[in-house]
C-alpha positions, -999 to +999 in steps of 0.1 A: -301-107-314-274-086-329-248-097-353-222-084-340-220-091-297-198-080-275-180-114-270-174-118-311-160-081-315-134-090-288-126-126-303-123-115-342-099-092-332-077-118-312-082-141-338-070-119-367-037-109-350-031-146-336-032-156-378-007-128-383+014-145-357+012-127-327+008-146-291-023-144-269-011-131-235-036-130-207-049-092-196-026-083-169-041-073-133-054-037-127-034-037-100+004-031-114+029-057-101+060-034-089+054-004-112+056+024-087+044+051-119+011+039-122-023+037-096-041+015-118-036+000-152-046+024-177-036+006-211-027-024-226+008-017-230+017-013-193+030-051-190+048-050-215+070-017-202+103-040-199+099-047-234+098-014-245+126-006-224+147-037-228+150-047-197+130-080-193+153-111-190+156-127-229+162-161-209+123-156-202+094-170-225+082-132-222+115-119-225+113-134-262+080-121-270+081-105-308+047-100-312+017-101-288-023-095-291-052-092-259-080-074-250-065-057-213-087-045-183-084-010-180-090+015-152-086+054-160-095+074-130-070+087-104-033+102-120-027+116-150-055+095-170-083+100-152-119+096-171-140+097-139-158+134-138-172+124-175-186+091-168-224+094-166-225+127-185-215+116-221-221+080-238-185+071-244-163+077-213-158+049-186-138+043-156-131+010-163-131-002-200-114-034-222-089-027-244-078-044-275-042-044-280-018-053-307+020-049-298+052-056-325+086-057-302+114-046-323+096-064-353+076-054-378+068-013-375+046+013-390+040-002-424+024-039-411+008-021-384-011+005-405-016-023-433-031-048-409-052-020-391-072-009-424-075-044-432-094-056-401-117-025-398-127-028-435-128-063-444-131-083-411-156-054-393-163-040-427-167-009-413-174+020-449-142+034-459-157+063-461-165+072-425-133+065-417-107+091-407-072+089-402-044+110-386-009+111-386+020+136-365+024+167-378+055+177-359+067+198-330+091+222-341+098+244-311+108+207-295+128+196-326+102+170-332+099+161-372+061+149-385+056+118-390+062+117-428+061+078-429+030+068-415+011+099-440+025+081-468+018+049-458-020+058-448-023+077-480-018+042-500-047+033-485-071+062-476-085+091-496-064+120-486-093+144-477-094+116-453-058+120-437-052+144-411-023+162-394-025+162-360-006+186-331+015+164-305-016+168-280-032+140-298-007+124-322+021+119-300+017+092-270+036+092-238+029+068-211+037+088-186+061+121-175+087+095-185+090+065-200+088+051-241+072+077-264+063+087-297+042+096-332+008+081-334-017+075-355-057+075-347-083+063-365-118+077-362-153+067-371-182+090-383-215+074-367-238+091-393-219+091-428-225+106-460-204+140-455-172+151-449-165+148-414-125+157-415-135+189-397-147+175-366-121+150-360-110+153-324-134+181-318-150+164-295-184+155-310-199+122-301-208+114-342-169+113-346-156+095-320-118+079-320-113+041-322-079+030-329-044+045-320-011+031-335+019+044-312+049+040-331+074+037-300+107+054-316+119+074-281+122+075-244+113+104-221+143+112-197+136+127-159+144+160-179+124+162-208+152+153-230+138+124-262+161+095-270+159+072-302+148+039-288+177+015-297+145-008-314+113+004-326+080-011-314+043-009-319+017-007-298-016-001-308-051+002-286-089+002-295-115+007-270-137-025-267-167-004-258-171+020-286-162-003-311-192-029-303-214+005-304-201+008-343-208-027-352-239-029-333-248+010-349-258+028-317-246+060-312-238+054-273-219+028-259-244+020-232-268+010-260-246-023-270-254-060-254-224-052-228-246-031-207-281-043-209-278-069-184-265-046-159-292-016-167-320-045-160-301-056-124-301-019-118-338-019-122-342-048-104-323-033-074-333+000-069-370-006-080-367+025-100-402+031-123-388+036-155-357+016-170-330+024-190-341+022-222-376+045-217-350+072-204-316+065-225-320+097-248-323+118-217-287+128-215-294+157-188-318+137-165-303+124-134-316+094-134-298+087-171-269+098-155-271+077-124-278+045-142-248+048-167-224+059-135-239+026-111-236+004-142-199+018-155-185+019-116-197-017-108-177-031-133-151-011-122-149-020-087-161-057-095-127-055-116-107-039-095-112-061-062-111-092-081-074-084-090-069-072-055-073-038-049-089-027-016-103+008-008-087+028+015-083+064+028-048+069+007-036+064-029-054+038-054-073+026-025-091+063-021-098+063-057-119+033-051-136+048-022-143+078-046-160+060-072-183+034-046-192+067-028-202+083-065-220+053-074-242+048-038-251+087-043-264+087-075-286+052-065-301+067-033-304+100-047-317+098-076-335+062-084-347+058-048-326+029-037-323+016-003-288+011+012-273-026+004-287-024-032-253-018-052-233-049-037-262-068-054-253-055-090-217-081-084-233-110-102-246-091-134-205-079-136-199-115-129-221-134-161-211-103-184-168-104-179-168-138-161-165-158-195-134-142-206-120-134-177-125-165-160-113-156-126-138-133-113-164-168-117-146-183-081-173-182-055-148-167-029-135-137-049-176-130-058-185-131-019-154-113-012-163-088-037-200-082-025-187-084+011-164-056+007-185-032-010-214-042+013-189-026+042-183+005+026-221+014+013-232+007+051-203+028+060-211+056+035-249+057+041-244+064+083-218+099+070-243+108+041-273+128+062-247+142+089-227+154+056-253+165+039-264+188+067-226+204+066-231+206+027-260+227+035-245+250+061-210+255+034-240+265+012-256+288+034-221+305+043-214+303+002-197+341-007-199+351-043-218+313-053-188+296-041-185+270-017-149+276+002-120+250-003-120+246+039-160+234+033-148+210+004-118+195+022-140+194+056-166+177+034-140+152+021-120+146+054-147+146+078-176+132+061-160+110+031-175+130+005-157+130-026-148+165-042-164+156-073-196+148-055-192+182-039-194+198-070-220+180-082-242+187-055-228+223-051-236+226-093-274+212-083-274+244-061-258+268-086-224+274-071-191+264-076-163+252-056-133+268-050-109+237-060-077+263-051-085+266-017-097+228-013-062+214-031-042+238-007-062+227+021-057+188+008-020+199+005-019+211+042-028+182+054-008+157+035-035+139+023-024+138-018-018+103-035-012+094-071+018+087-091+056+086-073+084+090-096+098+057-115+123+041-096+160+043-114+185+015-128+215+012-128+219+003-166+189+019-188+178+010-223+208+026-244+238+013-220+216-025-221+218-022-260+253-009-260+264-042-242+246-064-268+266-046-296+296-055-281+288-089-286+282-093-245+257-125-239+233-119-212+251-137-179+244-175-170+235-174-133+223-208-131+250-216-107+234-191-080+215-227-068+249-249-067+261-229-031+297-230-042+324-199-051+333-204-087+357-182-109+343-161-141+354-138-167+351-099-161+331-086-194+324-055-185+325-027-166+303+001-161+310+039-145+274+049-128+292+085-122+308+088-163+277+069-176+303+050-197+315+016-200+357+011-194+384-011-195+395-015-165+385-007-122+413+010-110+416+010-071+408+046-063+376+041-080+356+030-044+321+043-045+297+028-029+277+016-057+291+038-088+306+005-102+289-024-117+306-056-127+290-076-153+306-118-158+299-144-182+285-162-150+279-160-116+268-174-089+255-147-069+218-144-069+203-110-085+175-094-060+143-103-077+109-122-066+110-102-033+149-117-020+172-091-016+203-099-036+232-118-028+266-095-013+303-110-012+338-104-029+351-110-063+387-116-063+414-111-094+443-113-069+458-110-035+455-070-041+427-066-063+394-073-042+358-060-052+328-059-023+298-066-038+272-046-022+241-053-042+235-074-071+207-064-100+194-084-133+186-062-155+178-073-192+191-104-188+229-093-175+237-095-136+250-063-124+274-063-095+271-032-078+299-024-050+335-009-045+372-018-053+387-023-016+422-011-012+442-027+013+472-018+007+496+007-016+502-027-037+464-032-049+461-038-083+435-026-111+409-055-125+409-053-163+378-069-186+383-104-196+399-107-160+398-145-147+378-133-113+370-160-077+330-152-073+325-152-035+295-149-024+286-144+015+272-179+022+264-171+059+243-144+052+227-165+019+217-190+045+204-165+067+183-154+039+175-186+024+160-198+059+137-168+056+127-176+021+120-213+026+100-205+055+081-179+035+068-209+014+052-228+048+042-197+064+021-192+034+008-228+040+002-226+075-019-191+067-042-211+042-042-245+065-049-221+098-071-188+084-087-206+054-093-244+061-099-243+099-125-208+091-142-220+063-167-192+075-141-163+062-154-148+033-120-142+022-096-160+013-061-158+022-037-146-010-004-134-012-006-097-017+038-091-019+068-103+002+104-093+012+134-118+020+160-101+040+188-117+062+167-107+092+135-112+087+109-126+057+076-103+059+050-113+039+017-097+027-018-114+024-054-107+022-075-116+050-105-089+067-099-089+103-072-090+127-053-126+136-059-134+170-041-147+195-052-179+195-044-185+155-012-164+154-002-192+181-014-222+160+006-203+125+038-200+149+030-238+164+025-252+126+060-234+115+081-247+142+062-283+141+069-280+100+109-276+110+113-301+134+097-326+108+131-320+092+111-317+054+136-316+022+129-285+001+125-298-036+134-277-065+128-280-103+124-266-136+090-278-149+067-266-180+049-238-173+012-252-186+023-288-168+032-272-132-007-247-134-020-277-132-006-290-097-030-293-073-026-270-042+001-244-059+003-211-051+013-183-072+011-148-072-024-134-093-012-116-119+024-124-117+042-132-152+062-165-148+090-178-168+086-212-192+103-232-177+093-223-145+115-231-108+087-249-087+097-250-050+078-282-031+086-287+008+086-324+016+077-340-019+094-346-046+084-322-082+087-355-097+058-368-077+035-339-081+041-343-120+035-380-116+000-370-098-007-333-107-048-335-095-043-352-063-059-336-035-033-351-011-010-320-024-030-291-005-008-310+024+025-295+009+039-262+004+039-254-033+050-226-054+065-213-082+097-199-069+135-187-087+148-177-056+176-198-034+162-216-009+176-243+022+180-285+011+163-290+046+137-270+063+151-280+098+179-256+086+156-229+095+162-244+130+132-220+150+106-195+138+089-164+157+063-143+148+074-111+155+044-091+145+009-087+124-006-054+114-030-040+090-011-027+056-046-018+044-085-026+045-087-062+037-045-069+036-026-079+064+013-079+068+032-105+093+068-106+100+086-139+111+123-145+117+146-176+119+179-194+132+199-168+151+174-139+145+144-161+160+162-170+192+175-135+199+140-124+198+134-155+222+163-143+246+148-105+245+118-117+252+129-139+284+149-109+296+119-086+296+096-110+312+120-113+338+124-076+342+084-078+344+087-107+375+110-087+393+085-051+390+057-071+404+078-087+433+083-055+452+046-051+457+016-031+439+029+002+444+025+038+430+065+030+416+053+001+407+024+012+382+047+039+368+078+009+363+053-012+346+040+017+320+078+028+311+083-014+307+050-015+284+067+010+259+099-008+262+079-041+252+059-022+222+094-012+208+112-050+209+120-074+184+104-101+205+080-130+197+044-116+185+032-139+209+053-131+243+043-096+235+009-095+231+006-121+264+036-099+282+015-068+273-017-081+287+002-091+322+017-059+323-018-039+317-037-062+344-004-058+369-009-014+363-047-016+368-040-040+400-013-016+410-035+010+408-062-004+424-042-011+449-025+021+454-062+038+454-069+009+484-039+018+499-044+053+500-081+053+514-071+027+543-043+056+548-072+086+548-095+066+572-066+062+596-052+100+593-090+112+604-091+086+632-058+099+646-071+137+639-106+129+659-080+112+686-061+144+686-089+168+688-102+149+720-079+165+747-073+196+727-077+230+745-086+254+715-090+280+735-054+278+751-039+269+721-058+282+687-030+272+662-023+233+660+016+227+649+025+191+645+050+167+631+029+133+616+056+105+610+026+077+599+012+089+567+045+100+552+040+132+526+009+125+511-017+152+509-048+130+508-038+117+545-026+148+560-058+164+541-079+134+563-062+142+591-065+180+596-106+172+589-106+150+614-093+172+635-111+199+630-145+187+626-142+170+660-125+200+680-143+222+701-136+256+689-118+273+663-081+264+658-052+263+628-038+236+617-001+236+604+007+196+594+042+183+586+041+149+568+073+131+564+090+103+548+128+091+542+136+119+522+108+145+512+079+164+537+047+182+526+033+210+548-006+216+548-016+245+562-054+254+575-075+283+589-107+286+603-134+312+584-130+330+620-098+335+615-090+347+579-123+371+587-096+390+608-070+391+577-052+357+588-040+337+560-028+302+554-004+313+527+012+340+549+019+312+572+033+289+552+057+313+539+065+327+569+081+291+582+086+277+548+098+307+530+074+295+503+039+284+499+009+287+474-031+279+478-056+305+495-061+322+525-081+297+540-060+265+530-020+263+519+006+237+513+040+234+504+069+209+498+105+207+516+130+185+528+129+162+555+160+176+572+142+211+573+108+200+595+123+212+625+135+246+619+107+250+599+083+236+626+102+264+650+096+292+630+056+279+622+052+278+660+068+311+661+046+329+640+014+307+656+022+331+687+021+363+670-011+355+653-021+344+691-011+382+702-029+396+671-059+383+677 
């Protein structure tokens, strides 16, 4: 047993920065909660981004955060940070890995944070001073970047110099991203085998001298172009891989040696029934089964991680990374330890006992079946493209030119068959040739199939403008008033110029763009768009003349932005100046509209769980919110679930919202202590999420008061609960109606539905009525050929409406059994038509001298112009004649006529033809010489009957 586990690394480093006074916060999600830059989280200091930027609300128990200490689940593969090619090939890289964070927010800097490092490696880890290394920035010059004099001097108190290294901004100078906080860092690395000078081989890539520790020292930001900016307050944020320091203190040269991965080399044993296990094979680094165990056991825990905080694989994006690594994984098992499909899903619980302690919500029954489930799905799905792929991989190497396997192959490969590129060039390697990556990423482009990082969303106010405004002594704005429903007045106490970048004195009425101007009160009651409400829009009044529309409303860093325009209404309108007196007034018509849409969001939630979850207890998963969006329109609301909603329950969610209205249920709101509300039975909040103390809990027909009374109460799960800040109705039967206007797939495994209320709701109703009636009065002029097309042009018409989910999908189905019937009973129709034409043509043929009259000119008025009939009656006619003769039919109805035209082989033997015929009465016609047709007019049968006689008797004489 060693000294030195896993689980004792990771608390003795908690524990020493929690006696230094910094707070434990919870690893965040891999997942990232509304940061568009990022695919997964790939370090510890991604939640705390508003910090560094200073943008999270101060009125928020995280907005105070100082100082802060965790150990963060990490993902790096996909984007810019992207470990995944190396896993499996060396003994330190991973796709998923833990890291231990230490973060100072504007408080202490680089001499506590280089202090406190030293002082934990040596004398809590006791790790030999003199197998450490240190290094500091050494400058960028061509980028007017000084070196990082500070931090040498500071390390140099402490280390021996030959043990302090300069270091280019490659690897001493940490950005987050292509924008975003920056700046100098410092690494410390460890010498596995001692007793030398290793300085040499620091960051050199060899595995004895391998990187522990960085110290960013956040001091700038990274503009869109490239530009650095002093941060306004310095922070620290320092990382240390889990992993590689538990191989240190358990001395083991690889990371897969340490008590982390044991478990999950013996269930990969276990699974695969693979001869030899990991540690008879461990020093092989260049065997493939070494490889394949260290890649099954390092993507397990990766996608164990990964869907347990909610991700999903997928064909695009984060969700194709996923995909990726499964599809790695299952290859190396079947390939190369001779496991049978199904075995990696079975690895789950070994993830499960190893993380589950600590992270204590992968232990839930659900998420684990949910979790085998879904990878279950994809290895099955995987195994049935892996031999037809394999045979393709074969013929792209047979057609190989110059060892190289083209970029069409590879993207073919990936596209067609779900092979990975990587895999591709691992198997291509196995065969000594390369890939041509050009040709496969211009094929990739081509096709529009890239995903990865999108560019960070802008503010209005960044991190310089929100420090500006606290050094003019502006407070952040009070906007508790945004739940009293009342216009109020405020004081103006400042103004901001999006277009100047500069704060003035005064709006001045020619200033109207759209959203170039922000307002920013002492209070307000207008709500800021946050928790997935859009914002609040209105007017804020100085005087008769001096009106700003509020457009859109923003909190960032604690102040309420009014974004909008001055409107001039006259040549007397007015400027507003700062410390203006101002009327807030908000739009309460459309807040109502909105809050409607938000209360309801909290029951639709509830009727998901009550109708998805408690009445299919057989669903493996259960039903979480994945994201949401509160408009005046409509609420749409995200949630995990694996299949479709059918008819049946989308009827019972719609059934439970309206019963849930008509109850008349008061909505409930209060601020409550964060640790007291967790504990409310039947709450819902969103994984991952980071919640303000106090928090706003939302209840729909109970009283917060009573849930605190009884927090563990089981009666509760009867309630819709949640931790909510956004404005909501006093009375659900405000809501008045509900409609489910549609459910789709967003990805595998989440669902989106869209619902609306009051007005919205029953115009949805009223379209729907109007089309069904338009569908009643189709099918009541008979199952016609018109009929079947009227009905396909009225399908499309019902795809595209805003109408209830429910009216659709049943409207739809009418309307595809009404085209089938019409159909079928056009087809009916039309044979009872045929058998009549070819009993009138036998009827015909019975008196008929052919010999007298060889060509057959005739007028039918019964079967209108349709082909098939006149088709049946010139067959019947001819088959029952006796003798050769030619048939010239003219079919008529109202409007239109169709001539058919037919010849005997007798007769186009002597050089007759059909088409010379037709033409010659018609003055057009197309088909061969034995058979012809052509359309006309009604009012042209006769003339054109003439003339068809006509020529019948010069044929007559030519013959």
């Amino acid at each position: 047993m060693t000294e030195w586990p896993v689980n004792r690394v990771r608390q003795e480093f908690l524990k020493f920065f929690e006696q230094r006074g910094h707070k434990f916060v919870p690893s965040s999600p891999v997942v990232p909660n509304n940061d568009p830059t990022l695919l997964f989280i790939n370090a510890g200091m991604n939640q705390f981004k508003n910090l560094f930027l200073g943008t999270a609300d101060p009125n928020t128990e995280f907005g105070r955060l100082t100082r802060a200490a965790n150990s963060q689940l990490c993902i790096r593969a996909g984007g810019k940070h992207n470990d995944l090619d190396d896993v499996g090939r060396d003994t330190y890289h991973h796709t998923f890995f833990e890291m231990l964070g230490s973060w100072s927010f504007g408080d202490y800097f680089k001499r506590d944070a280089i202090r406190w490092a030293w002082e934990l490696l040596t004398e809590v880890y006791k790790l030999p001073k003199d197998r450490l290394y240190v290094t500091y920035f050494e400058g960028d010059p061509e980028n007017g970047i000084a070196a990082d004099e500070e931090a040498k001097q500071l390390w140099l108190e402490l280390v021996k110099p030959e043990h302090v290294i300069s270091g280019n901004a490659k690897d001493n100078f940490w950005e987050m991203g292509d924008i975003g906080p920056c700046g100098p860092c410092s690494e410390v690395h460890f010498d596995r085998l001692g007793g030398r000078n290793a300085a040499e081989l620091v960051n050199k890539e060899d595995p004895m001298v391998i990187e522990i520790w960085n110290l960013v020292f956040m001091q700038f930001e990274r503009h869109e172009d490239g530009v650095l900016v002093p941060l306004p307050k310095m922070h620290v944020d320092t990382g240390m891989g889990l992993e590689r320091l538990t191989s240190i203190m358990q001395d083991v040269h690889s990371n897969y040696d340490t008590d982390a991965w044991t478990p999950l080399f013996e269930a990969i044993q276990a699974v695969t029934g693979y001869e030899k296990s990991y540690a008879e094979i461990r020093d092989q680094n260049d065997s493939d089964a070494t490889v394949a165990y260290r890649v099954i056991a390092d993507h397990i825990r990766c996608l164990s991680v990964s869907l347990a905080d909610g991700a999903m694989p997928d064909s695009v994006g984060r969700g194709f990374v996923l995909r990726r690594i499964i599809r790695r994984a299952v290859r190396y098992g079947l390939q190369f330890l001779g496991a049978k499909v199904g075995f990696f899903s079975e690895l789950v619980d070994a993830v499960v006992a190893s993380l589950g302690p600590f992270f204590t919500h992968m232990q839930d029954p659900r998420t684990v079946q949910r979790i085998k489930t879904v990878l279950a799905d994809e290895e099955a799905s995987f195994a049935k493209t892996w031999d037809v792929g394999l045979k393709h991989l074969n013929k792209a190497v047979a057609d190989a030119v110059d060892n190289t396997i083209s970029g069409d192959n590879a993207f073919i490969l990936h596209d067609r068959y779900g092979f990975p590129v990587d895999l591709t060039c691992l198997l291509a390697e196995k065969a000594g040739l390369r890939v041509d990556m050009n040709g496969f990423h211009a094929a990739m482009k081509a096709n529009q199939l890239s995903a990865g990082r999108v560019a960070a969303a802008k503010t209005f106010l960044d991190v310089h403008q929100l420090e500006e405004l606290k050094q003019m002594g502006i407070a952040p704005t009070e906007d508790a008033a945004k739940y009293i429903w009342k216009n109020r007045t405020a004081e103006v106490k400042a103004i901001f110029n999006k277009k100047t970048g500069t704060f003035v004195d005064m709006l001045m009425p020619g200033e109207e763009g759209e959203e170039d101007i922000g307002l920013i009160m002492d209070v307000t009651n207008f709500y800021a768009e946050s928790g997935g409400q859009i914002y609040d829009t209105g007017r804020i009044v100085a005087a008769a003349d001096a009106v700003f529309e509020v457009k859109k409303v923003y909190n960032l860093g604690g102040y309420v932005v009014h974004l909008g325009r001055m409107m001039t209404t006259n040549s007397t309108a007015v400027p507003i100046p700062v410390t203006s007196s101002v009327d807030l007034q908000v739009d309460y018509k459309r807040r109502i509209a909105i809050a409607a849409n938000h209360s309801m969001t909290h029951v639709l939630n509830w009727c998901l769980r009550r109708v998805l979850e408690d009445e299919a207890p057989e669903n493996y998963m259960e039903v979480q919110q994945k994201g949401s969006l509160v408009t005046e329109e409509m609420l749409r609301f995200d949630f995990s679930y694996n299949s479709r909603v059918s008819q049946e329950d989308l009827a019972k969610i719609e059934k439970a919202l309206n019963e849930k209205i008509q109850q008349g249920l008061v909505v409930y709101r209060k601020e409550v202590e964060l640790e007291k509300a967790k504990h409310i039975v039947g709450l819902r909040q969103m994984f991952g999420e980071k919640y303000p103390d106090p928090v706003s809990v939302i209840s729909v027909g109970v009283p917060v008061d009573d849930l605190l009374a009884k927090p563990e109460s089981a009666e509760w799960r009867a309630y819709a609960v949640e931790f909510c800040g956004g404005t909501h109705l006093s009375n659900i039967k405000e809501a008045e109606v509900a409609v489910i206007l549609s459910e789709e797939a967003l990805m595998k495994g989440v669902r989106r539905i869209v619902v609306a209320t009051r007005d919205a709701a029953r115009e949805a109703r009223a379209r729907g009525e109007l089309l069904e009636k338009e569908y009643r009065d189709i099918v009541a002029g008979g199952m016609t050929d018109s009929t079947a097309k009227s009905l396909s042009v009225l399908n499309k018409k019902v795809g595209d409406s805003l109408i209830p989910l429910t009216v659709k999908n049943s409207l739809r189905e009418e309307i595809d059994g009404s085209v089938r019937a019409a159909i079928a009973n056009v087809k009916a129709m039309a044979a009872q038509l045929r058998e009549k034409a070819t009993v009138a043509g036998r009827a015909e043929a019975e008196a008929y001298d052919a010999v007298e009259n060889p060509f057959f000119v005739k007028r039918l008025s019964d079967f209108g112009a349709e082909r098939e009939a006149l088709q049946a009656y010139a067959d019947g006619f001819t088959n029952a004649v006796q003798g050769d003769v030619g048939v010239f039919l003219f079919g008529t109805d109202a409007n239109k006529a169709l001539a058919l035209v037919t010849l005997p082989k007798a007769f186009t033997a002597k050089k007759l033809s059909a088409v010379d015929w037709a033409k010659a009465a018609i003055g057009k016609g197309g088909g061969k010489p034995h058979a012809a047709q052509s359309g006309l007019t009604a009012a042209d049968v006769d003339v054109a009957m003439e003339k068809a006689l006509a020529e019948a008797a010069k044929m007559k004489t030519a013959m």
